[in-house]
C-alpha positions as a printed Julia matrix, in Angstrom:
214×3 Matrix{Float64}:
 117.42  118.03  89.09
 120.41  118.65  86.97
 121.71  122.73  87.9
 124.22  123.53  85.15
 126.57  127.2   85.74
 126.51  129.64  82.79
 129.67  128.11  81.37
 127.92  124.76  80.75
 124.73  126.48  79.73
 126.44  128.16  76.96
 128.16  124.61  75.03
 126.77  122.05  73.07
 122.78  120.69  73.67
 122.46  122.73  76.78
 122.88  126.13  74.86
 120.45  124.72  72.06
 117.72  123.56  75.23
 118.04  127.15  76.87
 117.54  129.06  73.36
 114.59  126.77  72.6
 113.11  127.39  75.93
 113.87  131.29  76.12
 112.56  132.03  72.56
 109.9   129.37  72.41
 108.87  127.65  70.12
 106.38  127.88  66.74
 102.58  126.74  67.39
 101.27  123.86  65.76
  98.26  121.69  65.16
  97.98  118.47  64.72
 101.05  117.47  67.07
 101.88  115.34  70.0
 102.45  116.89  73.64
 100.88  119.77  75.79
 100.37  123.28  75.02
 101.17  126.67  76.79
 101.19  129.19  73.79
 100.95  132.73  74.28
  96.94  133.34  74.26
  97.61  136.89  75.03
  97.67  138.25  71.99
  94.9   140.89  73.62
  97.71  141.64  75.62
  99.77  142.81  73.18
  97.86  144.23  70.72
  96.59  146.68  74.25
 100.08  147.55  74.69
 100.87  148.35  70.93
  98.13  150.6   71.01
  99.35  152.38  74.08
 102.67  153.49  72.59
 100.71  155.02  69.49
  97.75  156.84  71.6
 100.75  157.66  74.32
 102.72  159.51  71.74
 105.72  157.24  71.65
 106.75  157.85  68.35
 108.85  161.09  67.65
 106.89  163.7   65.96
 109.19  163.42  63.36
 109.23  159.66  62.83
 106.48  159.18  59.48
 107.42  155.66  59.11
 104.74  153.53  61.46
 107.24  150.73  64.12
 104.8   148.17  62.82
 105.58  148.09  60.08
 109.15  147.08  60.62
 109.72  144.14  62.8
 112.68  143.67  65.23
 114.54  140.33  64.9
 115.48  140.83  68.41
 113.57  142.61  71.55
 117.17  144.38  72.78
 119.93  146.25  71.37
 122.43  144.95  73.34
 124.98  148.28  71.67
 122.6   150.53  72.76
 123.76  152.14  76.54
 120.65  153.85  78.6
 121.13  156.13  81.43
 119.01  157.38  83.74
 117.02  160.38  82.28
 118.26  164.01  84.46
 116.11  166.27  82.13
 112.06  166.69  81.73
 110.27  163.29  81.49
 108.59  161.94  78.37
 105.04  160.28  78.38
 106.12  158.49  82.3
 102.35  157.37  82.92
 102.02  155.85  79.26
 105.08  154.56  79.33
 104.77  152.74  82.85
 101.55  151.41  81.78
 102.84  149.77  78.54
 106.0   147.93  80.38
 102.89  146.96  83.25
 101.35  145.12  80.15
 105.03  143.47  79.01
 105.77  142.41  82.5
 103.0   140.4   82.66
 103.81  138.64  78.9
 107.44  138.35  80.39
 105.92  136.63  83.3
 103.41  134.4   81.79
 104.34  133.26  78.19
 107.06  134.85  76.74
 110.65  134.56  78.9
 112.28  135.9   75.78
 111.6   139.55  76.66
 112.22  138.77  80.32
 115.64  140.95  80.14
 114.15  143.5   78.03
 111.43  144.17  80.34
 113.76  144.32  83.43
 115.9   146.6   82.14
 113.09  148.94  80.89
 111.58  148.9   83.94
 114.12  150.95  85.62
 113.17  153.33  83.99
 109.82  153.81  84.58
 110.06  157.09  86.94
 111.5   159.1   84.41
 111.5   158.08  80.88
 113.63  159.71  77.81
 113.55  159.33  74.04
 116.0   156.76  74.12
 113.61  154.08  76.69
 110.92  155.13  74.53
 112.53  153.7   71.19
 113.94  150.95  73.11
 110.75  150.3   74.13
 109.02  150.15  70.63
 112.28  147.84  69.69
 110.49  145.34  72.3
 107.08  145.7   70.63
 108.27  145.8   67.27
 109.76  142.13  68.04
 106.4   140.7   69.79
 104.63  142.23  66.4
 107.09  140.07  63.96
 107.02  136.98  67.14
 103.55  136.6   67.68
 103.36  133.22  66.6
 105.51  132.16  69.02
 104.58  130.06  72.35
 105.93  127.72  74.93
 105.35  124.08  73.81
 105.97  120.96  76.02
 106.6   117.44  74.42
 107.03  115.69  77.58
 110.74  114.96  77.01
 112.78  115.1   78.6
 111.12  114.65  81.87
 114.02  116.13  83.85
 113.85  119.15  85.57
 117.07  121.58  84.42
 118.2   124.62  85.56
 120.45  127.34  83.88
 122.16  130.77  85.22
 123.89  133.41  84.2
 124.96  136.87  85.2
 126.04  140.06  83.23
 128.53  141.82  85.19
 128.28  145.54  85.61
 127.78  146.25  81.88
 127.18  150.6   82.02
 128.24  153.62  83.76
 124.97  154.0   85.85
 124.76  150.27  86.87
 126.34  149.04  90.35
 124.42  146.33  90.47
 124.39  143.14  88.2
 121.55  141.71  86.35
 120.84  137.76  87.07
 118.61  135.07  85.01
 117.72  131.85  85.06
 115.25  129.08  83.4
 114.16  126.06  84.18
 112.74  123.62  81.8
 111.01  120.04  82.13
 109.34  118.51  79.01
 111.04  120.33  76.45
 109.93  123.81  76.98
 110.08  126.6   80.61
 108.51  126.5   83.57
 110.23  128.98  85.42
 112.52  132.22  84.49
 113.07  135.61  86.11
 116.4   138.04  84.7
 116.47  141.01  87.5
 119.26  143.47  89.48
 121.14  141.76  91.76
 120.25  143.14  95.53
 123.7   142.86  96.83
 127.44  144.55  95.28
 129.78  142.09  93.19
 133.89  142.72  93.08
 134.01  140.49  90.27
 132.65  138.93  87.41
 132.85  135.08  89.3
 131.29  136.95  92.81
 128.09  137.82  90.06
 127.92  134.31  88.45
 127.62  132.76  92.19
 124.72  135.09  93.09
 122.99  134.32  90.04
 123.5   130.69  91.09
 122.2   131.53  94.23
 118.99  133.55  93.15
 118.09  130.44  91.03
 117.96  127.89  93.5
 116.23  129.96  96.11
């Protein structure tokens, strides 16, 4: 097994491997090598209809989300806090990131950080999670095409981690991720908080080692 740190992962053919195997790949017919596309389109469409009937839309907003596609599923300029006023929508709104943890889980690794961060939010949600939260589903809706897709090469199981550091005011905790891929496409991947306090931006890359070969 070759473990690569989140320096190597981000040069040359190992950035290129961990893009292909975070985003996926495009489904075809007709072609060589084993199949693990995202069959839960069900899945999706359920949660897509759960932010219209759960009012996730401003009442304000007449332009429908689905009808413009995200090209990513996070905002990376966008800061969220933790919501101190009256809640918006918190049952609809844990029920739809329910539904996204389990694409993030099964098929689709790309919204794995997405979904994590959401989810912290699930007690008390605020207009800002909300639209972050229709940025996610506005990027499935334009990526639904997409899928996992192993060719059986290279048949050498590789592992890449990386940490983000303390990145907002309401975070003392760091986020971790990792993949692993065999056969040209994932197997595994996970991005959650870290459970234990980093001094430093190197003290958060080793625990994100650490959490990926656990």
């Amino acid at each position: 097994m070759a473990m690569a740190t989140a320096g190597e992962a981000r040069g040359g053919d190992s950035a290129e491997k961990t893009a292909a195997a975070c985003t996926g790949k495009r489904r075809g017919r007709g072609e060589e090598g084993a199949h693990r596309c995202n069959n839960d389109d069900g899945k999706e469409e359920t949660a897509m209809a759960r932010v219209e009937e759960g009012g996730g839309l401003a009442a304000s907003d007449d332009v429908l989300w689905r009808d413009k596609p995200s090209p990513t599923p996070y905002d990376v300029s966008m800061l969220l806090h933790k919501n101190k006023k009256q809640t918006r929508n918190q049952l609809e709104y844990s029920k739809i990131i329910g539904s996204l943890m389990y694409l993030a889980s099964g098929t689709r690794p790309d919204i794995s950080f997405a979904v994590s961060k959401l989810s912290r939010f699930t007690s008390n949600p605020r207009d800002g999670h909300w639209q972050a939260l229709e940025r996610v589903m506005r990027y499935l809706k334009a990526t639904m095409d997409l899928g996992l897709r192993y060719s059986g090469y290279p048949m050498v199981l590789e592992g890449y981690s990386d940490s983000n550091w303390i990145s907002d005011a309401d975070e003392i905790k760091a986020t971790s991720g990792y993949v692993f891929t065999l056969g040209g496409g994932a197997v595994s991947w996970r991005s959650c908080k870290q459970t234990i306090l980093t001094r430093s931006a190197m003290e958060a890359e080793l625990t994100a080692l650490d959490t990926a070969t656990c």
